[in-house]
CHARMM internal coordinates of N, CA and C (Angstrom, degrees):
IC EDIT
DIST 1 N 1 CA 1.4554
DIST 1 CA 1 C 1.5248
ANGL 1 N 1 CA 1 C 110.83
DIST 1 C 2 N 1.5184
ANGL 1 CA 1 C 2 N 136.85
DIHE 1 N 1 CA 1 C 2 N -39.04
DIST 2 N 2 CA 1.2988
ANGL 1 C 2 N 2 CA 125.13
DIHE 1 CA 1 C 2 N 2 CA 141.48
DIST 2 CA 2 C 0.9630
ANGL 2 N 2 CA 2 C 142.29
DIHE 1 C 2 N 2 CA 2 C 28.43
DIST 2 C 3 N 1.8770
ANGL 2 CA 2 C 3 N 87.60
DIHE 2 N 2 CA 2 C 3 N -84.36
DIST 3 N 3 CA 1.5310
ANGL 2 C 3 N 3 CA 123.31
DIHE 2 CA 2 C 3 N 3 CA -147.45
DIST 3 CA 3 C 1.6590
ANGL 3 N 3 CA 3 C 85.39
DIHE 2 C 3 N 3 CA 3 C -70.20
DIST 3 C 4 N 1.5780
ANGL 3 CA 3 C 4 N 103.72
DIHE 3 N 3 CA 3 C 4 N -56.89
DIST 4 N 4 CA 1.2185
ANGL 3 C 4 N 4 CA 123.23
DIHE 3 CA 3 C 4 N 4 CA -153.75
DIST 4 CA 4 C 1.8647
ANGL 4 N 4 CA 4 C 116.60
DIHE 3 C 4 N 4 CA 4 C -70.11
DIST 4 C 5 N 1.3523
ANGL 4 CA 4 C 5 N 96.92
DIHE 4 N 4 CA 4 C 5 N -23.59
DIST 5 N 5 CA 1.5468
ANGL 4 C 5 N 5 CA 106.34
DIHE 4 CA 4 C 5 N 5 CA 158.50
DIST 5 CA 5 C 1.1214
ANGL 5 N 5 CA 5 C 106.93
DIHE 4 C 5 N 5 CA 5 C -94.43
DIST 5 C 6 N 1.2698
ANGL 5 CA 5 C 6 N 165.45
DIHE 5 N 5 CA 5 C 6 N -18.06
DIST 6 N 6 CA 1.4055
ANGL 5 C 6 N 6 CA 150.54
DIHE 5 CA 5 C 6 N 6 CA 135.28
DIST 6 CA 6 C 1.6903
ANGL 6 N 6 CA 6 C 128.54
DIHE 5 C 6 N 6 CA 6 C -37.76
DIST 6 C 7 N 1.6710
ANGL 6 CA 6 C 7 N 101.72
DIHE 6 N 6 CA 6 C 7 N -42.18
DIST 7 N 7 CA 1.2219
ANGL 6 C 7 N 7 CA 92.53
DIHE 6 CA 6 C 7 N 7 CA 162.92
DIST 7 CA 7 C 1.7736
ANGL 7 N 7 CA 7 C 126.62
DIHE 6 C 7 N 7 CA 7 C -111.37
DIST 7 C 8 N 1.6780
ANGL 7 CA 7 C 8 N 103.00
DIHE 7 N 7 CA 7 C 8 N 33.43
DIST 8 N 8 CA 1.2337
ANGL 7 C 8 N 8 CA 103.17
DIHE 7 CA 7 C 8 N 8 CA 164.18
DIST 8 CA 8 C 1.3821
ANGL 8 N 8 CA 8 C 114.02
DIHE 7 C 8 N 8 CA 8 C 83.40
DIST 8 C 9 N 1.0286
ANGL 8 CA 8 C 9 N 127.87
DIHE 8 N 8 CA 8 C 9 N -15.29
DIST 9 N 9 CA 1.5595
ANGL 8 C 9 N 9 CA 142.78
DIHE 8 CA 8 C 9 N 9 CA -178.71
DIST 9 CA 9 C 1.7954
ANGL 9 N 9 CA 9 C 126.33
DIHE 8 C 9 N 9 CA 9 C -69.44
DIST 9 C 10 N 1.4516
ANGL 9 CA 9 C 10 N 91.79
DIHE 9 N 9 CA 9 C 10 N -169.44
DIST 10 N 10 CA 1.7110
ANGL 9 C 10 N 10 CA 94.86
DIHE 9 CA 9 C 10 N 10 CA 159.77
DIST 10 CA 10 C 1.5585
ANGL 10 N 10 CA 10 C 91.95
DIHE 9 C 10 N 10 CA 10 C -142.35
DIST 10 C 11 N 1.6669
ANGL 10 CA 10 C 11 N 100.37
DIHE 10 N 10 CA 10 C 11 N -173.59
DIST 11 N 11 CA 1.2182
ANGL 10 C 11 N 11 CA 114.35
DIHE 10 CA 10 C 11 N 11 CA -164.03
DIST 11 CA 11 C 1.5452
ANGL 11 N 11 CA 11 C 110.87
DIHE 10 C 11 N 11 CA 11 C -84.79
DIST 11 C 12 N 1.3501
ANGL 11 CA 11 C 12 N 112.51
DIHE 11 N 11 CA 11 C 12 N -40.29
DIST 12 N 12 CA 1.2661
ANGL 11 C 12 N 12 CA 124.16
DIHE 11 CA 11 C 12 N 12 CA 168.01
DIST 12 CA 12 C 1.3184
ANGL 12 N 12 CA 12 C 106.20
DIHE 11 C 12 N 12 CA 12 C -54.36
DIST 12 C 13 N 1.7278
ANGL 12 CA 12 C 13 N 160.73
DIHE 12 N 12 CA 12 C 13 N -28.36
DIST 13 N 13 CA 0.9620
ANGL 12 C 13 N 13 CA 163.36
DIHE 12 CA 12 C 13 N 13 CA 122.98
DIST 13 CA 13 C 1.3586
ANGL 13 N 13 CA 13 C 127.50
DIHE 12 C 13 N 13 CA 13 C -13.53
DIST 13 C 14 N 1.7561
ANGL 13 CA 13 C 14 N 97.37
DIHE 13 N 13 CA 13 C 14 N -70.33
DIST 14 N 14 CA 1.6328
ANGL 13 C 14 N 14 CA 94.88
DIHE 13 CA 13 C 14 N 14 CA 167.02
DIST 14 CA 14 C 1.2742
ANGL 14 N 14 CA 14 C 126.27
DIHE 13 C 14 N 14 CA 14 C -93.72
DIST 14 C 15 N 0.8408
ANGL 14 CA 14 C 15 N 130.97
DIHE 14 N 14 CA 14 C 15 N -1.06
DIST 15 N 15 CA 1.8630
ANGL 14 C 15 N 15 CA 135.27
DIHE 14 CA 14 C 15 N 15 CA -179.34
DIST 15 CA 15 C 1.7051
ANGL 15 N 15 CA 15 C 89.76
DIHE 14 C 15 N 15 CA 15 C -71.38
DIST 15 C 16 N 0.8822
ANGL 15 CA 15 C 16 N 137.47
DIHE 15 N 15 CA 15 C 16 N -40.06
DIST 16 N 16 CA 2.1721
ANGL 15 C 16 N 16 CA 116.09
DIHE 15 CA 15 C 16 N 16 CA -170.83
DIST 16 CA 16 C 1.2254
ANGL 16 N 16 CA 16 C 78.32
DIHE 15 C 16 N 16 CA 16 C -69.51
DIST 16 C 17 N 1.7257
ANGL 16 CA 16 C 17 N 140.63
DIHE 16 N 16 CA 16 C 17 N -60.13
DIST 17 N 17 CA 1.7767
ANGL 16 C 17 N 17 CA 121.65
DIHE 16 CA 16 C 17 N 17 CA -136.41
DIST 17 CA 17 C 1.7356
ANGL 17 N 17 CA 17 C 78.16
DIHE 16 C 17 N 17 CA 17 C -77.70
DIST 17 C 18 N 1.0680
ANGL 17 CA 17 C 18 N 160.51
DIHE 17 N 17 CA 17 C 18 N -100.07
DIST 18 N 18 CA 1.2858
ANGL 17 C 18 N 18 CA 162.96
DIHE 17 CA 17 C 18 N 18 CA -128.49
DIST 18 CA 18 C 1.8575
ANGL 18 N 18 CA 18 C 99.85
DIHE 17 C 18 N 18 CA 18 C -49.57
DIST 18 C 19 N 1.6683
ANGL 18 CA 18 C 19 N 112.59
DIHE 18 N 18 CA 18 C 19 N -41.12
DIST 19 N 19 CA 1.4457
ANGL 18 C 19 N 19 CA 84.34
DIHE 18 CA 18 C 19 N 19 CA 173.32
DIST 19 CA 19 C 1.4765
ANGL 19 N 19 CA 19 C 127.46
DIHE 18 C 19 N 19 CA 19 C -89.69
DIST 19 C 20 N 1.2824
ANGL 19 CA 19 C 20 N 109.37
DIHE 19 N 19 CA 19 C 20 N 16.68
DIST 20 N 20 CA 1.8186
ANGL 19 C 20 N 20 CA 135.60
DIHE 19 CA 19 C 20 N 20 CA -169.32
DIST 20 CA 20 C 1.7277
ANGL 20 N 20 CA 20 C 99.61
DIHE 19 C 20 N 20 CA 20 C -96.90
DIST 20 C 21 N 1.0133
ANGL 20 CA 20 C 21 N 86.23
DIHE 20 N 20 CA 20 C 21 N -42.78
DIST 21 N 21 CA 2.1223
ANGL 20 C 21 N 21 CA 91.59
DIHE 20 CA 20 C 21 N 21 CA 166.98
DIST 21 CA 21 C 0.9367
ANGL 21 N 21 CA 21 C 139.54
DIHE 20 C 21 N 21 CA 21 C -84.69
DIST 21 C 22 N 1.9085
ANGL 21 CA 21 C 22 N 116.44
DIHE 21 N 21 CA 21 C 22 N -12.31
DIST 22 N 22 CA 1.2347
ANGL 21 C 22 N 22 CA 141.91
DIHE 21 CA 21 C 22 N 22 CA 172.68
DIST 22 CA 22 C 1.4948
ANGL 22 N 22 CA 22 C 98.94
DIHE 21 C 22 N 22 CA 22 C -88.68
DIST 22 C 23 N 1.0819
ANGL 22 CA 22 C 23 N 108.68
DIHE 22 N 22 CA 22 C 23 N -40.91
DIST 23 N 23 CA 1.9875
ANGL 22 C 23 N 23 CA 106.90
DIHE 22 CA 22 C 23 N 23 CA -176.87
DIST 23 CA 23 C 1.5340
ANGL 23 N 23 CA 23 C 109.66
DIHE 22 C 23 N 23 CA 23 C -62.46
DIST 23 C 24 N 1.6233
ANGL 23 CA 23 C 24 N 105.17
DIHE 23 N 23 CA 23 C 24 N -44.84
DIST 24 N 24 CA 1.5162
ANGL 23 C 24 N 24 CA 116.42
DIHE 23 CA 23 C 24 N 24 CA 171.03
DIST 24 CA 24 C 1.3934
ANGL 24 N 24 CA 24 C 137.25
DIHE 23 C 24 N 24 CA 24 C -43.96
DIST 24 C 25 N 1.5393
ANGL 24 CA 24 C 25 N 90.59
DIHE 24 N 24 CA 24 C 25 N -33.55
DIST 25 N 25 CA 2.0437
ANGL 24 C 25 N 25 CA 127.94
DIHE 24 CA 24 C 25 N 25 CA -164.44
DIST 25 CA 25 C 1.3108
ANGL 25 N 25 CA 25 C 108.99
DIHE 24 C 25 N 25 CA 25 C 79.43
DIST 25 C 26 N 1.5551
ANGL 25 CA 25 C 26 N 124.23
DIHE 25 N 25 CA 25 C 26 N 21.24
DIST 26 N 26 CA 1.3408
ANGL 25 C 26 N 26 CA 102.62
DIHE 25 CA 25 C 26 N 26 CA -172.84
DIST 26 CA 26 C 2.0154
ANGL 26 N 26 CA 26 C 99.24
DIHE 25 C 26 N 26 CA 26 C -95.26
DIST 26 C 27 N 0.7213
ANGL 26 CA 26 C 27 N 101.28
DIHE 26 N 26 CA 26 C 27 N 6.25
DIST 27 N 27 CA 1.6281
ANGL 26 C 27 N 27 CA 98.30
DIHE 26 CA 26 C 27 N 27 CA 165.13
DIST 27 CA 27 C 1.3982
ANGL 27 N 27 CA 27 C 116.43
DIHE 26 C 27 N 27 CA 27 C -138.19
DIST 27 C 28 N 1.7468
ANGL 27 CA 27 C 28 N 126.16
DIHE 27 N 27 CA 27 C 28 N 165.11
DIST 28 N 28 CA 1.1708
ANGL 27 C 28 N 28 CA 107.03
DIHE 27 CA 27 C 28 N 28 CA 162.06
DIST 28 CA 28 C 1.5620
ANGL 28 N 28 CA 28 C 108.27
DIHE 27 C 28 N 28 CA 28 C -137.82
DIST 28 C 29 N 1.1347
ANGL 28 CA 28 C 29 N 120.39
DIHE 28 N 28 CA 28 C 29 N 164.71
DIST 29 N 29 CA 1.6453
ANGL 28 C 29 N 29 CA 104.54
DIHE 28 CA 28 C 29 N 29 CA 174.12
DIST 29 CA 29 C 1.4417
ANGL 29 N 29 CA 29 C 97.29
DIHE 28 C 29 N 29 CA 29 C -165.77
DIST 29 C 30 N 1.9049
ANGL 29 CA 29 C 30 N 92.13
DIHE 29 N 29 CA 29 C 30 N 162.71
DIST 30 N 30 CA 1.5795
ANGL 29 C 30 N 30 CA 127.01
DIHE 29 CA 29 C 30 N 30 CA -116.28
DIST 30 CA 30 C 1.7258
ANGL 30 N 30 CA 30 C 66.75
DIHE 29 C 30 N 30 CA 30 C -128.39
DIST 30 C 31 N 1.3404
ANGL 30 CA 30 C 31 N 96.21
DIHE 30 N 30 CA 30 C 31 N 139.66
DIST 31 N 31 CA 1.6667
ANGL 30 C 31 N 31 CA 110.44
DIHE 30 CA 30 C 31 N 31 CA 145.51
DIST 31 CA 31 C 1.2970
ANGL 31 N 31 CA 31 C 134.53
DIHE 30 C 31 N 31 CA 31 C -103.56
DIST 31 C 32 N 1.0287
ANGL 31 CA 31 C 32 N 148.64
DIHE 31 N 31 CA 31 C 32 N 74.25
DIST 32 N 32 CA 1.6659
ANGL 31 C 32 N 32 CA 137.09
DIHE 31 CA 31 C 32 N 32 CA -175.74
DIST 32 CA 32 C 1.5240
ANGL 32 N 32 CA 32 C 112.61
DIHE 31 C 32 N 32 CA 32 C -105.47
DIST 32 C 33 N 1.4587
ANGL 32 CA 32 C 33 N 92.23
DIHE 32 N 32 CA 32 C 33 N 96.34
DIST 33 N 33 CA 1.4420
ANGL 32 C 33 N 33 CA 108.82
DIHE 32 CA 32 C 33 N 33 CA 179.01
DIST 33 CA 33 C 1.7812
ANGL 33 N 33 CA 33 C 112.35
DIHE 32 C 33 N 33 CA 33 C 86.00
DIST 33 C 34 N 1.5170
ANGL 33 CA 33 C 34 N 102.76
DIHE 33 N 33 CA 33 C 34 N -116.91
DIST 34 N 34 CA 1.3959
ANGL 33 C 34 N 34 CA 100.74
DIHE 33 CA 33 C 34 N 34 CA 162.99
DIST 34 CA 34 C 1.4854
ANGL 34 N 34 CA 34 C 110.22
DIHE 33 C 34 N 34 CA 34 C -112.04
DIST 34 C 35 N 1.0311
ANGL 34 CA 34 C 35 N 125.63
DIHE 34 N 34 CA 34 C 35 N 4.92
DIST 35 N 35 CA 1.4511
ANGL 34 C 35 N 35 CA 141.64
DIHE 34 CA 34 C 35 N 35 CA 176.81
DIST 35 CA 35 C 1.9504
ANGL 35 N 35 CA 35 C 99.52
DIHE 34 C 35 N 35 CA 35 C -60.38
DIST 35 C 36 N 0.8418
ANGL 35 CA 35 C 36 N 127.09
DIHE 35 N 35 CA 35 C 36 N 150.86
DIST 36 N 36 CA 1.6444
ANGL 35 C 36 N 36 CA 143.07
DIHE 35 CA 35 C 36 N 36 CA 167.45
DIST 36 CA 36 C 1.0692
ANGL 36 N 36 CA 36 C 104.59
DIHE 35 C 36 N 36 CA 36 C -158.04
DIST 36 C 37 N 1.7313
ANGL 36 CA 36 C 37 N 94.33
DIHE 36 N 36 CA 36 C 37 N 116.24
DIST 37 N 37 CA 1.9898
ANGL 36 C 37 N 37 CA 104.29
DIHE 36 CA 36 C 37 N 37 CA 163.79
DIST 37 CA 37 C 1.8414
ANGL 37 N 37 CA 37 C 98.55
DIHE 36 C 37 N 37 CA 37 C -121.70
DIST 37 C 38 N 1.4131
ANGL 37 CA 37 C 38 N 91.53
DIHE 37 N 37 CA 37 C 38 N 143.51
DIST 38 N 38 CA 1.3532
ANGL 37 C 38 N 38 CA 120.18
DIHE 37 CA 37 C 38 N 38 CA 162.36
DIST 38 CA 38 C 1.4191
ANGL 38 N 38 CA 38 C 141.78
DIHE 37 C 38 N 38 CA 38 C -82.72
DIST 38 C 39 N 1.0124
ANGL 38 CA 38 C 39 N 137.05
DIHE 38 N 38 CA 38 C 39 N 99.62
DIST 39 N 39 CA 1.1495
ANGL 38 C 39 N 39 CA 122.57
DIHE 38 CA 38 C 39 N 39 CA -179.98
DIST 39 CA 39 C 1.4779
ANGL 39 N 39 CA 39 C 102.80
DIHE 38 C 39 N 39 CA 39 C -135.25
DIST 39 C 40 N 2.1403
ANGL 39 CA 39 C 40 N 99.59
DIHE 39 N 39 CA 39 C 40 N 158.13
DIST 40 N 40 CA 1.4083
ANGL 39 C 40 N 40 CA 109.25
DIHE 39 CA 39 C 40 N 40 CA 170.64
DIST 40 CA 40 C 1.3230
ANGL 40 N 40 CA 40 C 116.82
DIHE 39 C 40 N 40 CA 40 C -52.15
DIST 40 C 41 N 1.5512
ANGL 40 CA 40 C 41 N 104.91
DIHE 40 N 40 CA 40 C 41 N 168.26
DIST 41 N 41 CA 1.6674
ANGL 40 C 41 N 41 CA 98.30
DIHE 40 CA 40 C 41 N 41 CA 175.15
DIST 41 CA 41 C 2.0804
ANGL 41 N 41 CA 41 C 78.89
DIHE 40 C 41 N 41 CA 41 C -128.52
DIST 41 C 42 N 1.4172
ANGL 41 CA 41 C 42 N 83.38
DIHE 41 N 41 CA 41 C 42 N 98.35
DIST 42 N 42 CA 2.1561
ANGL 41 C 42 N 42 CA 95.16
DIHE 41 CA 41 C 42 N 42 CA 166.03
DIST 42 CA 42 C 0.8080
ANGL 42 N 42 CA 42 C 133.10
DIHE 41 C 42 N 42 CA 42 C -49.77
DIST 42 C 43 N 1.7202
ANGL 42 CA 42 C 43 N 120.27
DIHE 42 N 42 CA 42 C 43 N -25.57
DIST 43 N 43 CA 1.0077
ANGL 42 C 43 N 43 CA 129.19
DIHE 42 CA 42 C 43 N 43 CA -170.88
DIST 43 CA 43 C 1.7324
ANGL 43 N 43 CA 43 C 119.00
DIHE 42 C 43 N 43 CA 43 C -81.14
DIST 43 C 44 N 1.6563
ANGL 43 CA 43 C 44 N 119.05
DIHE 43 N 43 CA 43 C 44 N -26.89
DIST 44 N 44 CA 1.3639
ANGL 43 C 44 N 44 CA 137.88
DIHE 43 CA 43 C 44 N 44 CA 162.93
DIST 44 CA 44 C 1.3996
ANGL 44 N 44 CA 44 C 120.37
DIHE 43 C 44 N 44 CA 44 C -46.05
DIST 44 C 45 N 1.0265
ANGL 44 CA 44 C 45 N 123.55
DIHE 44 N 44 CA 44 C 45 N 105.78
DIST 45 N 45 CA 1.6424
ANGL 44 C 45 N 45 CA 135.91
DIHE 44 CA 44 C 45 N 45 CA -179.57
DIST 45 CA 45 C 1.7473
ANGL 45 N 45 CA 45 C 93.90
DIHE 44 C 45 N 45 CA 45 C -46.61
DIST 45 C 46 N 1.3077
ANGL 45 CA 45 C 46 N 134.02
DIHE 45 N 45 CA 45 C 46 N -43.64
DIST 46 N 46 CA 1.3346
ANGL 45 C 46 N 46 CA 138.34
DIHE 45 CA 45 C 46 N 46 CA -154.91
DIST 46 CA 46 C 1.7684
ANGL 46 N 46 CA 46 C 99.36
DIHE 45 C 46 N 46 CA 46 C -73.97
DIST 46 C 47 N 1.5604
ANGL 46 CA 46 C 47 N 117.56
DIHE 46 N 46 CA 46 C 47 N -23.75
DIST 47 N 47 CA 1.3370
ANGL 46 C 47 N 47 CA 120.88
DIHE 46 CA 46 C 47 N 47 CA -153.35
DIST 47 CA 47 C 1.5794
ANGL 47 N 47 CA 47 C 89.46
DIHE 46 C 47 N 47 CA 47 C -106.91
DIST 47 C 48 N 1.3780
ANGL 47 CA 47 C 48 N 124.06
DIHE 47 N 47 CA 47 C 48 N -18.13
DIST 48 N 48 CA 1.3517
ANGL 47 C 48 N 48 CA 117.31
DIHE 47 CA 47 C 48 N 48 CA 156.51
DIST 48 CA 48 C 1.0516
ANGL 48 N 48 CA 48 C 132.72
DIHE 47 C 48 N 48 CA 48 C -31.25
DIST 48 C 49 N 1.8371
ANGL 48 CA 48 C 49 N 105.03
DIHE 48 N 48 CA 48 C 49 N -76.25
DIST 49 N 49 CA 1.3459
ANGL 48 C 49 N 49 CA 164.29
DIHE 48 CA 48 C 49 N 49 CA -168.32
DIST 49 CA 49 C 1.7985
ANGL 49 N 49 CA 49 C 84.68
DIHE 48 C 49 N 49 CA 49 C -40.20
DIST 49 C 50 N 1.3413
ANGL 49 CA 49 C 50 N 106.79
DIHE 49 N 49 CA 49 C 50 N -81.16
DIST 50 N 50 CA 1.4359
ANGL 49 C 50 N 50 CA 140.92
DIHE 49 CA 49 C 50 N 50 CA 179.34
DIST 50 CA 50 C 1.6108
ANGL 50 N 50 CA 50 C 93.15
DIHE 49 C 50 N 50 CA 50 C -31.36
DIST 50 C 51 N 1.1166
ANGL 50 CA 50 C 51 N 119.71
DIHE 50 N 50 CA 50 C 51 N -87.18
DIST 51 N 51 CA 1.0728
ANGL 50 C 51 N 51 CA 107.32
DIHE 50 CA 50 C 51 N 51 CA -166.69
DIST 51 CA 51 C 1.5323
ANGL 51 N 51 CA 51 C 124.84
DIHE 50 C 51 N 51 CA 51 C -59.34
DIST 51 C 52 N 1.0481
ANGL 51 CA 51 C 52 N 111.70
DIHE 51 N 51 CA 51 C 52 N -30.44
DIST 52 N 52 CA 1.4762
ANGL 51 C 52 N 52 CA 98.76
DIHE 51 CA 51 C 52 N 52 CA 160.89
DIST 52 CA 52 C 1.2091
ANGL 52 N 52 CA 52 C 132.23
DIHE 51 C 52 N 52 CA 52 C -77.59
DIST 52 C 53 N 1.4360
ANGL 52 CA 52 C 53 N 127.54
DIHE 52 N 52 CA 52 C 53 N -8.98
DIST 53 N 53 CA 1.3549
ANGL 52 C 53 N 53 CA 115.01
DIHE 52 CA 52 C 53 N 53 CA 151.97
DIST 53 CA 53 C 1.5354
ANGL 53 N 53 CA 53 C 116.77
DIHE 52 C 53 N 53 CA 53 C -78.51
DIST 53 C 54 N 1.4443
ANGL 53 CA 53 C 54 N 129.32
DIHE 53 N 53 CA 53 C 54 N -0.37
DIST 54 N 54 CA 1.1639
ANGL 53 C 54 N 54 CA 128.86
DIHE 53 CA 53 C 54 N 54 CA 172.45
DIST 54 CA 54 C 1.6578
ANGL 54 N 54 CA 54 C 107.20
DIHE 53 C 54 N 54 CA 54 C -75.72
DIST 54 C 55 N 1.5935
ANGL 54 CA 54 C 55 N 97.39
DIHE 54 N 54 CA 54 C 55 N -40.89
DIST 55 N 55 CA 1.9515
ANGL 54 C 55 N 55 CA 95.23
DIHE 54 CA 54 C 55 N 55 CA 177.52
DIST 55 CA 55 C 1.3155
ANGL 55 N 55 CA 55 C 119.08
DIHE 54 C 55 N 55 CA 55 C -74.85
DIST 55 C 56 N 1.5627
ANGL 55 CA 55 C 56 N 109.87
DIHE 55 N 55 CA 55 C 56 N -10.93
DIST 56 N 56 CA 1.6756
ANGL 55 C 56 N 56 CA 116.09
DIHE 55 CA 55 C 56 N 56 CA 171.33
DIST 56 CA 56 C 1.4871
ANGL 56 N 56 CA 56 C 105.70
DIHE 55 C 56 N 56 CA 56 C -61.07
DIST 56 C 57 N 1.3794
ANGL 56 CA 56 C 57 N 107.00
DIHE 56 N 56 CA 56 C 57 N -49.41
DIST 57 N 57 CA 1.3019
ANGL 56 C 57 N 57 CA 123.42
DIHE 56 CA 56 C 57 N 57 CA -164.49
DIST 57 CA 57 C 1.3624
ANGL 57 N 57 CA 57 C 105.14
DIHE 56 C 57 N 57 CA 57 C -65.48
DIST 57 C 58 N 1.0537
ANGL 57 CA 57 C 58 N 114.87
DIHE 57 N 57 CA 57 C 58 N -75.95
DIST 58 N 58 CA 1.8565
ANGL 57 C 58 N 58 CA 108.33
DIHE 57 CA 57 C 58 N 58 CA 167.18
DIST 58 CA 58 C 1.4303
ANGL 58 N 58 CA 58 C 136.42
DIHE 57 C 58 N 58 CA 58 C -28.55
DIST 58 C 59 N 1.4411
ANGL 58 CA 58 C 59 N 107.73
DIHE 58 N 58 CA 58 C 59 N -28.69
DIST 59 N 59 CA 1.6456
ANGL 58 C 59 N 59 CA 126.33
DIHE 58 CA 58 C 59 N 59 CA 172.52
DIST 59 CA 59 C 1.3785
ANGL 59 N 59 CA 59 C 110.20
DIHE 58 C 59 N 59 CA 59 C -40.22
DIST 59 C 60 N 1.0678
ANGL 59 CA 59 C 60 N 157.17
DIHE 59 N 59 CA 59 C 60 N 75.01
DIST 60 N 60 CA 1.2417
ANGL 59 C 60 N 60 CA 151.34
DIHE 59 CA 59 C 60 N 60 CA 120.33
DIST 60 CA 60 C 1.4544
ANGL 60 N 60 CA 60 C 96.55
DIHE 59 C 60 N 60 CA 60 C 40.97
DIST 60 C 61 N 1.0475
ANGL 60 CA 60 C 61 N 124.97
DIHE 60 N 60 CA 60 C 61 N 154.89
DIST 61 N 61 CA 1.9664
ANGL 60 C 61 N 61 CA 146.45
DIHE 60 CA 60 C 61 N 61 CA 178.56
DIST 61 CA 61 C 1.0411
ANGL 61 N 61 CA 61 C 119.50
DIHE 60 C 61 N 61 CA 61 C -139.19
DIST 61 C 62 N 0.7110
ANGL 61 CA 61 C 62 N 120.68
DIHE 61 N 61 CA 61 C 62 N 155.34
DIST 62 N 62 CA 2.1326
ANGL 61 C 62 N 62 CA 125.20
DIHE 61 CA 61 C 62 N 62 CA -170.54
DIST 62 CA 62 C 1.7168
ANGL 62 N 62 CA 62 C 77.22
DIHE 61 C 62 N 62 CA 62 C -125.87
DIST 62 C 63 N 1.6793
ANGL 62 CA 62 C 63 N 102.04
DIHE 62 N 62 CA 62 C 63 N 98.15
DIST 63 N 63 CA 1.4105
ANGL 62 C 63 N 63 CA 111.53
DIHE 62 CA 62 C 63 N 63 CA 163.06
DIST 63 CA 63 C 1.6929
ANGL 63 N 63 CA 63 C 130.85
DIHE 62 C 63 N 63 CA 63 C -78.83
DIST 63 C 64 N 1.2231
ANGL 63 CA 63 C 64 N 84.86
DIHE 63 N 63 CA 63 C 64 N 15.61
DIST 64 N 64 CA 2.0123
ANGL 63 C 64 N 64 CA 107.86
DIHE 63 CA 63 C 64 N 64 CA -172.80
DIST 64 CA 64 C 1.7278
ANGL 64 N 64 CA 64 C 94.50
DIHE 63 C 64 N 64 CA 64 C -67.31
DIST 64 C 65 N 1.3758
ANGL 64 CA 64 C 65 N 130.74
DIHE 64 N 64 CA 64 C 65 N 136.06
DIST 65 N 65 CA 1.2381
ANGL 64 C 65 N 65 CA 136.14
DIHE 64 CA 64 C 65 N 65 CA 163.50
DIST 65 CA 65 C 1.5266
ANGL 65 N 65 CA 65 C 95.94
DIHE 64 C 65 N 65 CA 65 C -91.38
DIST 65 C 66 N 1.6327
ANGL 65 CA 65 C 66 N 111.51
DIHE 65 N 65 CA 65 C 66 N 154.31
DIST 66 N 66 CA 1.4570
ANGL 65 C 66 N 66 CA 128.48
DIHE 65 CA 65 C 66 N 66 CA 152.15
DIST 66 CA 66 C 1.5027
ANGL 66 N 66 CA 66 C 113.31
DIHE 65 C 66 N 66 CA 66 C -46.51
DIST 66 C 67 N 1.6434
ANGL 66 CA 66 C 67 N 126.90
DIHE 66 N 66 CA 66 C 67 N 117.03
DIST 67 N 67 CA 1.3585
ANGL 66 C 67 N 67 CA 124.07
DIHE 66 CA 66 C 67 N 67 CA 166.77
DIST 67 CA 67 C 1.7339
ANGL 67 N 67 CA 67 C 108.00
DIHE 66 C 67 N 67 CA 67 C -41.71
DIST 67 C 68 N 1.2265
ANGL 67 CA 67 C 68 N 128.86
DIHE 67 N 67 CA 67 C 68 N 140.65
DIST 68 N 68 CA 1.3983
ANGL 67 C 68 N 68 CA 114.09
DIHE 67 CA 67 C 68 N 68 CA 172.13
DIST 68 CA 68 C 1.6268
ANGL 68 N 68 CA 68 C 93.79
DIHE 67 C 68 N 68 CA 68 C -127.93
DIST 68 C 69 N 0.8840
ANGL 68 CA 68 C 69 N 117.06
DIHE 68 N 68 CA 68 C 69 N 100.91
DIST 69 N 69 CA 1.6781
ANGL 68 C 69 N 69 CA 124.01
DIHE 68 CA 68 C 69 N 69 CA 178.52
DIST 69 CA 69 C 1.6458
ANGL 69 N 69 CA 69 C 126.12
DIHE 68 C 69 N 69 CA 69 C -112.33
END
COOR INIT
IC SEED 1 N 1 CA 1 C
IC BUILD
């Protein structure tokens, strides 16, 4: 529930991308009880990948165009 109030959502929303990342291995998750925690699995070349296009994505841009005069 967190996840899902952090990113604004519902469960029906995020439960396909969470089981699309578990099929992948880039996550794994724990049952205790009715409790479910998530976590990356670091060790996956794919969860690398991922995250560094996530820090691409975050990079700030110099939205300035070239003067063309």
């Amino acid at each position: 529930m967190q996840l899902i109030r952090k990113v604004n959502s519902t469960y029906s929303q995020v439960n396909p991308n969470l089981q699309l990342l578990q099929k992948e291995g880039i996550i794994f998750d724990e049952h205790c009880g009715r409790m479910r925690t998530i976590r990356l699995n670091k060790e996956n070349p794919k969860t690398q990948l991922l995250l560094q296009a996530l820090r691409i994505l975050e990079t700030p841009t110099d939205n300035k165009q070239p003067n063309k005069n």
